[in-house]
ChimeraX commands (.cxc) that place a marker at each C-alpha (Angstrom):
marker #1 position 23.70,-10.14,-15.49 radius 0.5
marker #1 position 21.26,-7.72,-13.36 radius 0.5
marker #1 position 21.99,-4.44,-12.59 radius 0.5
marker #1 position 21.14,-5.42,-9.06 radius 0.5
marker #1 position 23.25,-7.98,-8.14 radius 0.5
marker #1 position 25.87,-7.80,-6.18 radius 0.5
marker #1 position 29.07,-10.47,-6.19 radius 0.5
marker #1 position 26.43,-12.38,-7.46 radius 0.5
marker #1 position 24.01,-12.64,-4.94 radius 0.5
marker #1 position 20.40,-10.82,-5.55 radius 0.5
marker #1 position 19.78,-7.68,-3.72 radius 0.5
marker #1 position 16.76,-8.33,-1.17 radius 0.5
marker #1 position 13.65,-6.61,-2.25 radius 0.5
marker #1 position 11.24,-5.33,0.42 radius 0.5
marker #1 position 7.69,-3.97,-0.39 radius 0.5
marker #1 position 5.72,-2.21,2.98 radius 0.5
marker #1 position 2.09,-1.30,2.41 radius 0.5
marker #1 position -0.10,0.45,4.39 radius 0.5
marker #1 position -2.08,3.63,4.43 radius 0.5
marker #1 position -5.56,5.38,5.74 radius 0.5
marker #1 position -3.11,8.18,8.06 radius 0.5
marker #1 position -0.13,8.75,9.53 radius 0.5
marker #1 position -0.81,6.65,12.20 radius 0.5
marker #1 position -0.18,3.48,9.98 radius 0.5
marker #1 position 2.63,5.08,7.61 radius 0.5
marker #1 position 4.76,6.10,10.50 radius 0.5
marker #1 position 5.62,2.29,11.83 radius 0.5
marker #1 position 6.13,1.36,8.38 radius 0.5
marker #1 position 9.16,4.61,8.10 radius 0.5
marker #1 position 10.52,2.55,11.05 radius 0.5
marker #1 position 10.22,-1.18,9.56 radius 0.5
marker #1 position 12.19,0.54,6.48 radius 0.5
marker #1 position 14.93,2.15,8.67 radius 0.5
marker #1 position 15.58,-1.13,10.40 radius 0.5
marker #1 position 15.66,-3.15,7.26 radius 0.5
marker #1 position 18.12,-0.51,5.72 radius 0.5
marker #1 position 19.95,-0.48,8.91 radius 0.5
marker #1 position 20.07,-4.65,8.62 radius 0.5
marker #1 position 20.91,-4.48,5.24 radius 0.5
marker #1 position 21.73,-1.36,3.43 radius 0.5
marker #1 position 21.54,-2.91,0.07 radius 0.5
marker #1 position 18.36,-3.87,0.05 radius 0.5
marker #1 position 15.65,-2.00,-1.55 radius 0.5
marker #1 position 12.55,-1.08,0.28 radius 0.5
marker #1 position 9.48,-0.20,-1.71 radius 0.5
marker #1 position 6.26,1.08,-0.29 radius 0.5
marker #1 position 2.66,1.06,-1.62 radius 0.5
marker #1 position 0.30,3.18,-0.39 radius 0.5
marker #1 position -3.51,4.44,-1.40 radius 0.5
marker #1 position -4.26,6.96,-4.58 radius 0.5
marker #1 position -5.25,10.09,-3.42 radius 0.5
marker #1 position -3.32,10.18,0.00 radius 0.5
marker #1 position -0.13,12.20,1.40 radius 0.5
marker #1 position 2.87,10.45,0.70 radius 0.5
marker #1 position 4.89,13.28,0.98 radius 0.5
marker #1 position 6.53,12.02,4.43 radius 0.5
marker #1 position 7.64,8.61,2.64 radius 0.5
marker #1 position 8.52,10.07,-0.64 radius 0.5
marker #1 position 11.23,12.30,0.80 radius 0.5
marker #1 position 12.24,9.63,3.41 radius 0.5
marker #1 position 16.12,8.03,2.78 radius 0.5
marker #1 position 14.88,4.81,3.78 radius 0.5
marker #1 position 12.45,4.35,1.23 radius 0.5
marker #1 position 13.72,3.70,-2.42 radius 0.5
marker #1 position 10.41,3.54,-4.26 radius 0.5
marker #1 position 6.61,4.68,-3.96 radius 0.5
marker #1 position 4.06,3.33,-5.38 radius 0.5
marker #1 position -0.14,4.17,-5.07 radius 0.5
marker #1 position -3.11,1.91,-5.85 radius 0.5
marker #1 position -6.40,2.49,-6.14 radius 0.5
marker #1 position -8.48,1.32,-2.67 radius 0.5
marker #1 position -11.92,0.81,-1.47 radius 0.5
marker #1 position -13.30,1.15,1.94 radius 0.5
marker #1 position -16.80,-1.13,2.67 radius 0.5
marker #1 position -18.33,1.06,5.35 radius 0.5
marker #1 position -20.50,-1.34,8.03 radius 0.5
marker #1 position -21.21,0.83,11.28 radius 0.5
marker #1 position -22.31,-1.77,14.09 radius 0.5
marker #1 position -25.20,-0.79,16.47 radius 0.5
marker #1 position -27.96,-0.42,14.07 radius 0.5
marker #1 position -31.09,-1.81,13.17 radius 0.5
marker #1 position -31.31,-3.96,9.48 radius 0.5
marker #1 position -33.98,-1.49,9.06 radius 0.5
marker #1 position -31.82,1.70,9.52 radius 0.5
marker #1 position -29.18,-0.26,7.14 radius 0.5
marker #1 position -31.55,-0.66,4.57 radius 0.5
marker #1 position -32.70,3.34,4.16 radius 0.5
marker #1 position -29.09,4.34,4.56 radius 0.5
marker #1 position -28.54,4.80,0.92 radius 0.5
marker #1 position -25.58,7.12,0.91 radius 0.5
marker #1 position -23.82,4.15,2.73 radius 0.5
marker #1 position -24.78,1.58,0.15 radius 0.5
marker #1 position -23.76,3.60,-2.52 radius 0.5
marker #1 position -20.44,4.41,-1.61 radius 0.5
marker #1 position -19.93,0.62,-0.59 radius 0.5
marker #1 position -21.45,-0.17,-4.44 radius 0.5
marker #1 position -18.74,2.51,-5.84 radius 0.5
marker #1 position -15.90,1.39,-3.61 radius 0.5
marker #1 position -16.82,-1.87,-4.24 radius 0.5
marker #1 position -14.93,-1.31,-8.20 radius 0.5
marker #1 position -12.20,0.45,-6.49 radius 0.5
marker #1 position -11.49,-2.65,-4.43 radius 0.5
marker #1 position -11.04,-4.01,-7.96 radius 0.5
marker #1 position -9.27,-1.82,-9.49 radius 0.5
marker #1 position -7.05,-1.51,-6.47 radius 0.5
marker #1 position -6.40,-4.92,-6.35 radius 0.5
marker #1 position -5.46,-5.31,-10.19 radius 0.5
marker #1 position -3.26,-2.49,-9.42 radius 0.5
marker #1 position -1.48,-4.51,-6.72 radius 0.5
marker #1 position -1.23,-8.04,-9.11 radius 0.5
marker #1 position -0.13,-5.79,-12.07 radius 0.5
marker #1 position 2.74,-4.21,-9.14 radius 0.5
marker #1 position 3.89,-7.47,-7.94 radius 0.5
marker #1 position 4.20,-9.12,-11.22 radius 0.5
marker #1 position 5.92,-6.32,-12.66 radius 0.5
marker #1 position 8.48,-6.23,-9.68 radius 0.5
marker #1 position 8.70,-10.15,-9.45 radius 0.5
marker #1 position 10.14,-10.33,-13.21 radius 0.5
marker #1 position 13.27,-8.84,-12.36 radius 0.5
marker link #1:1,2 radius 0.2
marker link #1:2,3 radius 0.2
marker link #1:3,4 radius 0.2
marker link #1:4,5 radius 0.2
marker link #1:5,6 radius 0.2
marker link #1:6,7 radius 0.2
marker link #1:7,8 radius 0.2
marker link #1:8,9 radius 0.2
marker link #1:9,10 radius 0.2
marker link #1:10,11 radius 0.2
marker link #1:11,12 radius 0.2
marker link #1:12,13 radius 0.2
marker link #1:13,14 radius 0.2
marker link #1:14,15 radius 0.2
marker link #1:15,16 radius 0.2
marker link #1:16,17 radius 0.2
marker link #1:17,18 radius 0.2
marker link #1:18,19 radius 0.2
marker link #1:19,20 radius 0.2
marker link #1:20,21 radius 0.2
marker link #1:21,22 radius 0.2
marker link #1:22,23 radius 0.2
marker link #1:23,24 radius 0.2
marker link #1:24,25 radius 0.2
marker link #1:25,26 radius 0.2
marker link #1:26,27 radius 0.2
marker link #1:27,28 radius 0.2
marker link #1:28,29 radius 0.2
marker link #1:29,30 radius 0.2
marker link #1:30,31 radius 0.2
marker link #1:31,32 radius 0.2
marker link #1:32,33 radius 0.2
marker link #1:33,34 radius 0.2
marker link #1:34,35 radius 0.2
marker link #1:35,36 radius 0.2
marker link #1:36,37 radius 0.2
marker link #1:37,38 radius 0.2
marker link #1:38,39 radius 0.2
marker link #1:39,40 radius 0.2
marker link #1:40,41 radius 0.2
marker link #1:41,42 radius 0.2
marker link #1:42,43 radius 0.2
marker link #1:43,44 radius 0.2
marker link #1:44,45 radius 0.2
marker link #1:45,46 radius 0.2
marker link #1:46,47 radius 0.2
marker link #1:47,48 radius 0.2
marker link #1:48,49 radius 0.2
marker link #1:49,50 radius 0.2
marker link #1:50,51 radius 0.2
marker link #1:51,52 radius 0.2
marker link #1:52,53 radius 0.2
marker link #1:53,54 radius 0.2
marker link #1:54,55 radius 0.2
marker link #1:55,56 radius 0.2
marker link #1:56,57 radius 0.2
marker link #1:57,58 radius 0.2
marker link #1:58,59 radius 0.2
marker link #1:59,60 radius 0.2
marker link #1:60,61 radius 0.2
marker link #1:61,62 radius 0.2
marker link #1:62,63 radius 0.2
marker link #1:63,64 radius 0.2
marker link #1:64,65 radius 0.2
marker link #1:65,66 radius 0.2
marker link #1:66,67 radius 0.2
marker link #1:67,68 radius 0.2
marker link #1:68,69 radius 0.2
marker link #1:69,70 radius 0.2
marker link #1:70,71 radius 0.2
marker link #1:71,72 radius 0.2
marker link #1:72,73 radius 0.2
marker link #1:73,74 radius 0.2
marker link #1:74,75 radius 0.2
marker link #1:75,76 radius 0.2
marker link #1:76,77 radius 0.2
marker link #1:77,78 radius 0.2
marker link #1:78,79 radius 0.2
marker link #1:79,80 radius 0.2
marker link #1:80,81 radius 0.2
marker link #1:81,82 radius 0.2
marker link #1:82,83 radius 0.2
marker link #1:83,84 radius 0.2
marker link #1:84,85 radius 0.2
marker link #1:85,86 radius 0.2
marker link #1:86,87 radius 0.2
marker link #1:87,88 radius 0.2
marker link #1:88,89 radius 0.2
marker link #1:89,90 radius 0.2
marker link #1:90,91 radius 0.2
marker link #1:91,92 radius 0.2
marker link #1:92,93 radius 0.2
marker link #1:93,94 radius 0.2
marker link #1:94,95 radius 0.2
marker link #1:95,96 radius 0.2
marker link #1:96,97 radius 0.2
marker link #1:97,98 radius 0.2
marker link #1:98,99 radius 0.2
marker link #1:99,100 radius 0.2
marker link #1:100,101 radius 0.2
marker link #1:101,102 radius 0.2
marker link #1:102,103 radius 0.2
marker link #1:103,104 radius 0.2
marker link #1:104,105 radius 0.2
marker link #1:105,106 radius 0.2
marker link #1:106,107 radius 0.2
marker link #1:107,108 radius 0.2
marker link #1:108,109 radius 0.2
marker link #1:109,110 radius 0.2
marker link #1:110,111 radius 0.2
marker link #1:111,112 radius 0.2
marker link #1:112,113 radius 0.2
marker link #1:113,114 radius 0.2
marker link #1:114,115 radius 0.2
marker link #1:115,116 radius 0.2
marker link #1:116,117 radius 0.2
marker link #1:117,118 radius 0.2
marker link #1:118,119 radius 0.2
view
């Protein structure tokens, strides 16, 4: 028998994602207060990006786990000339390099959900 079920019924498993600022973590605090609110035995997990400031949701009672991936960013700024795209190399490298971390982030995220779909 799992250690997570209750009178035999499955506790509800909840994963939020979302990061870039505090601007996007801050609704997400709020989807995992109402969910915890809705049902207090559910776990809520959230994933957010390697390298960012998680201390607001790693301190926060309505979040059970943390978890952070690797992510990439493809940078594409509108308004400009294929010309002025073309000599823009800083731009095209960091979109080449954040290219990998796209796919490392998103082997992160397969190894995460298989991992938490097991149990």
């Amino acid at each position: 028998m799992m250690a997570e079920q209750k009178q035999g019924r499955a506790r509800r498993r909840y994963m939020v994602v979302g990061g870039g600022s505090g601007g996007h973590i801050t609704p997400l605090l709020a989807v995992a207060v109402a969910l915890k609110s809705r049902e207090p035995e559910a776990v809520v997990q959230f994933v957010g990006q390697v390298g960012e400031d998680l201390s607001d949701v790693l301190d926060h009672e309505a979040i059970d786990a943390t978890y952070a991936i690797s992510a990439g960013k493809f940078r594409r700024y509108h308004g400009e000339s294929v010309w002025a795209h073309l000599r823009d190399y800083k731009t095209i490298w960091l979109n080449f390099r954040d290219f990998f971390r796209f796919l490392k982030g998103l082997y992160d995220a397969w190894r995460l959900l298989g991992d938490k779909t097991k149990r």
